[in-house]
TIZAPA-581141 format. One record per residue: residue number from 1; y, x, z of N, C-alpha, C in turn. Coordinates in steps of 0.2 Angstrom, whole numbers. Each point is the difference from the previous one (the first is absolute). Example, Ala and Ser with C-alpha at 12.3 -4.5 7.8 and 13.67 -1.06 7.14 Angstrom:
2
   pos     n_Y     n_X     n_Z    ca_Y    ca_X    ca_Z     c_Y     c_X     c_Z
     1     -28      66      39       6      -4       0       6       4       0
     2       5      -2      -4       6       4       1       5      -4       3
This chain:
70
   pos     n_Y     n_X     n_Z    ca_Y    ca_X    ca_Z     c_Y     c_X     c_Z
     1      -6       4       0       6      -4       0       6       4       0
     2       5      -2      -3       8       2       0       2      -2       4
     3       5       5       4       7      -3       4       8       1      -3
     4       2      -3       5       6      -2      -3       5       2       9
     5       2       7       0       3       2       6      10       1       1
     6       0      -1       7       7       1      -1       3       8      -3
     7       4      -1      -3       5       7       0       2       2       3
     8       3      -5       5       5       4       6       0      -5       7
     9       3       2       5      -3      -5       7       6      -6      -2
    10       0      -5       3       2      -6      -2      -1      -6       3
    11       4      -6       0      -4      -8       3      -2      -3      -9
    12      -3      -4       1      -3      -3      -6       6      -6       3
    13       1       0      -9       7      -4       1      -5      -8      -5
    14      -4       2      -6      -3      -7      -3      -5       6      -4
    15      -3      -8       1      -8       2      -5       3      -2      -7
    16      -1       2      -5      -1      -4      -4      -6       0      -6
    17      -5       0       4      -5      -1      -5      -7      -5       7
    18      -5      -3      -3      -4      -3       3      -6       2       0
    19      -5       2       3      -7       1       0      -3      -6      -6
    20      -4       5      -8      -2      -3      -4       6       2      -5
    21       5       2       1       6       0      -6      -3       6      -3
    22       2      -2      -9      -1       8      -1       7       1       0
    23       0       8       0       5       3      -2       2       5      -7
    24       4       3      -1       2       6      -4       2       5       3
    25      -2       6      -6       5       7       5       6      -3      -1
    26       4       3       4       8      -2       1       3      -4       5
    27      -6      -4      -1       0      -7       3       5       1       9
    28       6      -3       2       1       1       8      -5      -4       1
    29      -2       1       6      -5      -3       4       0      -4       6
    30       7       6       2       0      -1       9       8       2       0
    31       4      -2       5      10       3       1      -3       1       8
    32       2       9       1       1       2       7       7       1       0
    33       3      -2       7       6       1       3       0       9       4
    34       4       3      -2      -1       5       3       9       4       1
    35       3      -1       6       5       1       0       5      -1      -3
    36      -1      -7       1       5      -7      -3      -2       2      -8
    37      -3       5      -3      -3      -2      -8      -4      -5      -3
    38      -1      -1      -4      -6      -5      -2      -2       6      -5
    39      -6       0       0      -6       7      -2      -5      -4      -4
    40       1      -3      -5      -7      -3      -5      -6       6       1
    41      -7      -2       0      -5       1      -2      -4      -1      -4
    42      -2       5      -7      -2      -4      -4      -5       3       0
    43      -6      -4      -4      -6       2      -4      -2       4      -3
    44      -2       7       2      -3       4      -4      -5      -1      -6
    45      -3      -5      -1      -6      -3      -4       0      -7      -1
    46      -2      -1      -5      -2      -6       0      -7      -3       3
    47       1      -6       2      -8      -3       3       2      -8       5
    48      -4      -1       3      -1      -5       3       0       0       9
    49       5      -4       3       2       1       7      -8      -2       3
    50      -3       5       2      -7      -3       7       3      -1       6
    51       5       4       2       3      -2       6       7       3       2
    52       4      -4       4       6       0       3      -2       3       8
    53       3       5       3      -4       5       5       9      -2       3
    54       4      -3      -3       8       1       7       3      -9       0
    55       6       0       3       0      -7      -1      10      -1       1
    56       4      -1      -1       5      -3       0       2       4       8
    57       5       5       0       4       3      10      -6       5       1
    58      -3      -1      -5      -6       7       3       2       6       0
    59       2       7       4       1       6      -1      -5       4      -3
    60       1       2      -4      -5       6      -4       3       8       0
    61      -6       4       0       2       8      -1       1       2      -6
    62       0       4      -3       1       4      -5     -10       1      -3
    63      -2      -3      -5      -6       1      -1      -5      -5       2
    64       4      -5       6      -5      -6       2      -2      -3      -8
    65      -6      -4       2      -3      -3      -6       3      -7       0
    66       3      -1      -4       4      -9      -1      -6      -5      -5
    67      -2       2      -4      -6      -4      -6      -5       3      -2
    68      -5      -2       0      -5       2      -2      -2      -5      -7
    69      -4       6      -6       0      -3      -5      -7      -2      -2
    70       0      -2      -5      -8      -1      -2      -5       6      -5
Protein backbone atom coordinates (compact mmCIF):
# COMPACT_ATOMS: atom_id res chain seq x y z
CA UNK A 1 0.00 0.00 0.00
CA UNK A 2 0.87 3.86 -0.61
CA UNK A 3 0.87 6.60 1.78
CA UNK A 4 0.01 9.80 1.62
CA UNK A 5 2.23 11.79 4.52
CA UNK A 6 2.36 15.22 5.99
CA UNK A 7 5.23 17.70 4.71
CA UNK A 8 5.48 19.66 7.65
CA UNK A 9 3.88 19.67 11.44
CA UNK A 10 0.44 21.28 11.28
CA UNK A 11 -3.55 21.03 12.35
CA UNK A 12 -5.61 19.46 9.67
CA UNK A 13 -7.61 22.26 8.51
CA UNK A 14 -10.14 19.88 5.74
CA UNK A 15 -10.15 16.68 4.29
CA UNK A 16 -11.01 16.80 0.92
CA UNK A 17 -11.27 13.58 -0.34
CA UNK A 18 -13.47 10.37 1.03
CA UNK A 19 -12.32 6.89 1.51
CA UNK A 20 -13.18 4.94 -1.96
CA UNK A 21 -12.32 8.33 -3.99
CA UNK A 22 -10.02 7.96 -6.56
CA UNK A 23 -7.58 10.48 -7.09
CA UNK A 24 -4.81 11.92 -9.47
CA UNK A 25 -1.24 12.93 -9.03
CA UNK A 26 -1.51 16.65 -8.13
CA UNK A 27 -4.65 16.08 -6.90
CA UNK A 28 -4.80 18.43 -2.97
CA UNK A 29 -6.04 16.04 -0.89
CA UNK A 30 -5.83 17.46 2.56
CA UNK A 31 -5.13 21.77 3.75
CA UNK A 32 -2.75 21.86 7.08
CA UNK A 33 -2.78 24.97 8.98
CA UNK A 34 0.51 25.61 10.07
CA UNK A 35 1.35 29.09 11.47
CA UNK A 36 -1.54 30.85 10.34
CA UNK A 37 -0.51 29.23 6.66
CA UNK A 38 -2.84 27.00 4.78
CA UNK A 39 -0.18 24.15 3.36
CA UNK A 40 -2.14 22.04 0.56
CA UNK A 41 -1.17 18.39 0.41
CA UNK A 42 -1.29 16.79 -2.62
CA UNK A 43 -0.99 13.36 -4.19
CA UNK A 44 2.08 11.91 -5.27
CA UNK A 45 0.11 9.27 -7.46
CA UNK A 46 -2.66 8.41 -8.70
CA UNK A 47 -5.07 5.60 -6.92
CA UNK A 48 -7.84 4.93 -4.71
CA UNK A 49 -8.42 6.35 -0.98
CA UNK A 50 -8.31 2.89 1.33
CA UNK A 51 -8.27 4.90 4.24
CA UNK A 52 -8.41 8.30 5.99
CA UNK A 53 -5.76 7.82 9.11
CA UNK A 54 -6.70 11.96 10.51
CA UNK A 55 -9.80 13.84 11.05
CA UNK A 56 -10.78 17.68 10.98
CA UNK A 57 -8.37 19.87 14.59
CA UNK A 58 -6.16 16.80 14.44
CA UNK A 59 -2.42 17.89 14.99
CA UNK A 60 0.05 16.08 12.86
CA UNK A 61 3.90 15.81 12.61
CA UNK A 62 6.07 16.14 9.71
CA UNK A 63 5.84 12.50 8.04
CA UNK A 64 2.52 11.37 10.07
CA UNK A 65 0.62 9.27 7.53
CA UNK A 66 -2.72 11.16 6.63
CA UNK A 67 -4.14 8.38 3.60
CA UNK A 68 -3.56 5.42 2.74
CA UNK A 69 -3.99 4.29 -0.80
CA UNK A 70 -5.03 1.19 -2.54
Amino acid sequence: MNEITASMAGTVLQVLVSEGDKISEGQVVIMLESMKMEIPIESEQKGKIASIKVDIGDFVNEDDVLLVLE
